[in-house]
N, C-alpha and C positions, 0 to 999 in steps of 0.2 A: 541384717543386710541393709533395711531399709534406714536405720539409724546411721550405720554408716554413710552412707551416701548423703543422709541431710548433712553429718558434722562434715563430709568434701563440700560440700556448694557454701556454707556458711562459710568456712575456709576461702573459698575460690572471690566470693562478695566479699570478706574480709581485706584478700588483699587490693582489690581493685577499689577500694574504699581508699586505702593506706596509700597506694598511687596516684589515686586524684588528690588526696592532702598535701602530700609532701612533693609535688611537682612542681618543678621551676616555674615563674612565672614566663606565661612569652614576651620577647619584645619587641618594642614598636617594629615593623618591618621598614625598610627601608625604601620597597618599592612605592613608584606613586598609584596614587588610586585611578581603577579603571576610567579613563577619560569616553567612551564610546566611540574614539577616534582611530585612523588608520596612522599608524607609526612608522613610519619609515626608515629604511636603512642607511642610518648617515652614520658620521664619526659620533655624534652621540648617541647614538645607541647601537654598540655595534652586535650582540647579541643575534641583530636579525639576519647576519651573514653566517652564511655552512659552509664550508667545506667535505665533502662526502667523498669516503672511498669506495668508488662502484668497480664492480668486474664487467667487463664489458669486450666483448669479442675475447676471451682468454684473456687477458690484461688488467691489471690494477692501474683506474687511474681517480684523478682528483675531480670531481666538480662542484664548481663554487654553484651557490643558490640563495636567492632571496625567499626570505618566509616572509608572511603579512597573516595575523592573525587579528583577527576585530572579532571585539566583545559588543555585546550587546547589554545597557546598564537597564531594561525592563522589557517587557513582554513585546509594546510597542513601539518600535522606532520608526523613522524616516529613511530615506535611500540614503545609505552612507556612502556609498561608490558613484557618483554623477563624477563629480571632478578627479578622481582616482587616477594619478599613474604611476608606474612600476618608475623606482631609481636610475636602474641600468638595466636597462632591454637588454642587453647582451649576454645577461645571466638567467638560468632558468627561474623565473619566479612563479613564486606557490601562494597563492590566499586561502585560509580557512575561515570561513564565515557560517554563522546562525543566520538564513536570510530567505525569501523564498520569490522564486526565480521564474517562477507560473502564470503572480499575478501582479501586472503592476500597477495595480491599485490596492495593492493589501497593505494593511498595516504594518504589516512584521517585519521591517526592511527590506523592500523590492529590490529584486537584482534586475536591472530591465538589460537586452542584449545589446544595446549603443552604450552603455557604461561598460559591457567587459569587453567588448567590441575593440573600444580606445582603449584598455587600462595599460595594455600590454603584459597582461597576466601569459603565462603558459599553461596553468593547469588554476582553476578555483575551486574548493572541495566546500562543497555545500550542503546546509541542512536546512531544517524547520518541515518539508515536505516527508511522508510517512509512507511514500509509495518511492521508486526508483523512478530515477532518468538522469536522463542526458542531454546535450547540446553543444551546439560549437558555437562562442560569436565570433568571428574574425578569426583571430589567430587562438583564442582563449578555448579551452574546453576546460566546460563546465560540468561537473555531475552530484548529481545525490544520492546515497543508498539507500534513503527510505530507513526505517525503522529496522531495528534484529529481529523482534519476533512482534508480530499481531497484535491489539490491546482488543478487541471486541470486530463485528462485524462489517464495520466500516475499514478497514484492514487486514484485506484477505487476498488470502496467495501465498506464495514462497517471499521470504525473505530472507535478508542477508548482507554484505558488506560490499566493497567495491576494492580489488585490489587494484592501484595504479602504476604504473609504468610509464616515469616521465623523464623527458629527455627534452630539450631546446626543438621547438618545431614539431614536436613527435611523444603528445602525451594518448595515452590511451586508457583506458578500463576494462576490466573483466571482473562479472559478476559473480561472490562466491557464496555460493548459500550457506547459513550456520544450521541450518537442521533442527532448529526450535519449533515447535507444536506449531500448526498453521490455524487461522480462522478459513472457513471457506463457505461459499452460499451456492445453494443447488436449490432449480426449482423445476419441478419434474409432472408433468400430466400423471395424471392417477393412473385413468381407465377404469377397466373392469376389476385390475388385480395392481393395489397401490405397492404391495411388497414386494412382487415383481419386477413392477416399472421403475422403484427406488433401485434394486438391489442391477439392472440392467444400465441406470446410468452411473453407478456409482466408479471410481477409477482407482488404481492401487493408491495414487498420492493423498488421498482421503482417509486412508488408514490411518488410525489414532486422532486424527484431526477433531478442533473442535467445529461441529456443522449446523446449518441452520436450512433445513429441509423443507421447503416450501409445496404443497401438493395441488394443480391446478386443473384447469379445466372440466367437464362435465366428466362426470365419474359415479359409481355406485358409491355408497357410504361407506365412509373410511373409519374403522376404527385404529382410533391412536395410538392406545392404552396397546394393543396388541402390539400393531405398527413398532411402536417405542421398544414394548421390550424384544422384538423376533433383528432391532439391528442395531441395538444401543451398545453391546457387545464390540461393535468394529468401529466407536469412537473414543476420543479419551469425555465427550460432552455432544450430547444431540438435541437439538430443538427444533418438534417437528412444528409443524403448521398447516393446518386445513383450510384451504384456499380454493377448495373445488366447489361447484354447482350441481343440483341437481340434474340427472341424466334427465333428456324428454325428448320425446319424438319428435325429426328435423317438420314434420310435415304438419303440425297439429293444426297450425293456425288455418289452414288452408281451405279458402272458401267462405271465410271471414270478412267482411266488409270493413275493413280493414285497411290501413298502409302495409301492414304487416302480414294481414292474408292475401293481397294482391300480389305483394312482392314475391311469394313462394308459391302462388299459383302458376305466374308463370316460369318460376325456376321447377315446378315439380311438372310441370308439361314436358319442359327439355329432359328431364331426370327420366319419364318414362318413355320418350322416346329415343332417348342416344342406346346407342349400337354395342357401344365397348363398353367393358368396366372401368377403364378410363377416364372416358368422356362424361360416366356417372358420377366417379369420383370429383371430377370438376366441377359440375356443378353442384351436389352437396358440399363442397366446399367455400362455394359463391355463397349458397342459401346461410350456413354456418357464419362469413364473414358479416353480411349485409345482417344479420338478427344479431349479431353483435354489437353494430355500428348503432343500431335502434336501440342497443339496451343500454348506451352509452358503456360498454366494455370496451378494456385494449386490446388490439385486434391484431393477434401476431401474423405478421407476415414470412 
């Protein structure tokens, strides 16, 4: 069986040997070489004119549209759209650009909103950004889909495509998810019971996902090795993190000569004389922030 199978694969390289030998050369193409410029729809190049047949209200009918597609000839360009504009405004035009539209001071071709503002674009369908959005400048909507699926932690969330629906005056988007494995970042107070307090925030869209589990605040000691194997089970990849402090008494310092023991002598005065559990809870929460603020930690509000 095993000999079989090496004389198929020797076979299968044999002929894709015999393929690459004996195959026509290619020739010169006739197209010119990417210029990094915006091409226009005129009688020389008439290529960027459609005609489409859409159904529309129960009816088949015709609409003409200008396409504009710009390439980009390396990583880094300049804004190629300031002086931009569409041939015939009267017709639905479409731009597909590599450009990114966030920052305009970035390298990568800024799309700034007074360039699509003027262009008289109808719909621009844009990339280089790896998160979604949208925007309108003037008459023009603009959007990106962001990436199809996640590459690491810095891209997390649902992803997915953008279907459009465009029409003269009336383009729109709706986002459609592709259902690719997500990254996602969760960061969760320990407490007393870290497997707990994990397995209480976690949410069904986390299922399979790959997650990166951050564990924080004063807490008993966490073991990981446990942690990892009791919820590794419900992802396709988990990376925990131990991010907690040790637990210690809100009142220790108290009576201290001190910044530190002043400030909680008088919050532990109020702590033993408020009325409610409330009003307790308020100020251990004061004492909590302000030992914070002292320990130079971030101090969630």
């Amino acid at each position: 069986m095993k000999n079989a199978l090496r004389i198929s694969l020797l076979l299968i390289a044999l002929l894709f040997l015999l393929a690459w030998r004996f195959a026509p050369a290619r020739q010169a193409s006739d197209e010119p070489e990417p210029s990094g410029e915006v091409r226009r729809p005129d009688a020389a190049v008439p290529d960027h004119t459609r005609t489409l047949r859409v159904l529309h209200g129960g009816a088949v009918e015709e609409m003409t549209m200008d396409e504009y597609l710009l390439g980009v000839l390396r990583a880094e360009m300049p804004a190629m759209l300031d002086s931009f504009r569409v041939a015939d405004p009267s017709r639905l035009n479409i731009l597909v650009l590599h450009g990114d539209a966030e920052n305009p001071a970035s390298p990568y071709n800024p799309v700034s909103p007074a360039a699509l503002a003027a262009s008289g674009l109808d719909y621009a369908a844009l990339g280089h950004i790896h998160r979604r959005g949208e925007r309108r400048d003037g008459g023009t909507l603009c959007a990106w889909p962001g990436c199809l699926m996640g590459r690491g932690f810095d891209e997390c969330g649902e992803k997915g495509a953008l279907l459009v629906s465009a029409e003269k005056g009336a383009c729109r988007t709706e986002f459609v998810p592709c259902g690719a494995r997500r990254y996602e970042r969760l960061s969760v107070p320990a407490g007393d019971d870290a497997l707990a307090a994990v397995r209480a925030a976690l949410t069904p869209e986390l299922e399979g996902s790959c997650c990166r589990i951050e564990l924080t605040g004063e807490a008993a000691p966490v073991d990981l090795a446990a942690l990892q194997a009791a919820l590794e089970p419900q992802f396709f990849s988990l990376d925990l993190r131990d991010r907690t402090r040790p637990k210690q008494d809100l009142w220790e310092a108290c009576g201290e000569d001190t910044l530190r023991g002043h400030f909680l002598d008088g919050l532990h005065a109020q702590f033993e004389a408020a009325e409610t559990d409330e009003r307790r809870q308020v100020v251990a929460r004061a004492a909590r922030l302000g030992l914070a603020l002292m320990d130079g930690r971030e101090v969630p509000l």
